[in-house]
N, C-alpha and C positions, 0 to 999 in steps of 0.2 A: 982421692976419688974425684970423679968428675962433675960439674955443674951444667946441667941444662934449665934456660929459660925459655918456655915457649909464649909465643906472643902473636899479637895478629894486628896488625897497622890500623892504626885510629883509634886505639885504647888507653886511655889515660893512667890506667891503672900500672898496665906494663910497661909504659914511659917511665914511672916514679918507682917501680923495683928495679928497673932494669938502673936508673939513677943512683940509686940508693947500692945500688951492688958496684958499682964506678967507683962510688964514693968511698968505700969502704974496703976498695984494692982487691975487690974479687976475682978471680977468673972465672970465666964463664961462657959457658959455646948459648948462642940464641939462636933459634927456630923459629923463624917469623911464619906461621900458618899461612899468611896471604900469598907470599914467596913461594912454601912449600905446602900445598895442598896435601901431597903426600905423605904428610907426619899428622897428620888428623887420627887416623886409626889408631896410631899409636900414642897417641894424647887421649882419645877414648879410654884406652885399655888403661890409664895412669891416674883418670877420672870416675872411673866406675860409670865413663856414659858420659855425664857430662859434661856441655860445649860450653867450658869457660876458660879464661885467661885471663891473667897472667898463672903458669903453672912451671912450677920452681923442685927443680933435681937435682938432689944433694945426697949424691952418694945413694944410699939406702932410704933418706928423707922425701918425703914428697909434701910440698907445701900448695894445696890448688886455692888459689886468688887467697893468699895471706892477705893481705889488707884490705878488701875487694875487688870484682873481679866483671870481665863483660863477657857476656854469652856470646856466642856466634852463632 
């Protein structure tokens, strides 16, 4: 199954999963929000609404800001 991380430039938090999933030989496609404005709606609909990040898709799993996480 596939991994998506979304993320949005200047957030510390999705620098150190997105690390932590390097580290640990993940594969994983990244969504940077700042890049792609366009996956916002669909980041809402994965958050029930809210604008935070880092927000981690695992197959069926949905992890929003597992270790903390910054609004936008």
């Amino acid at each position: 199954m596939a991994t998506t991380l979304y993320t949005r430039q200047g957030c510390a938090h999705c620098d150190e999963l997105r690390r932590a999933l390097h580290e640990a030989g993940r594969r994983f496609v990244e969504i940077d929000l700042t890049e792609h404005p366009e996956a916002v709606p669909e980041l809402l609909k994965l958050t029930r609404g809210r604008r935070i990040v880092p927000v981690l898709v695992d197959g069926a799993r949905i992890a929003i800001a597992p270790d903390g996480g910054a609004e936008f």
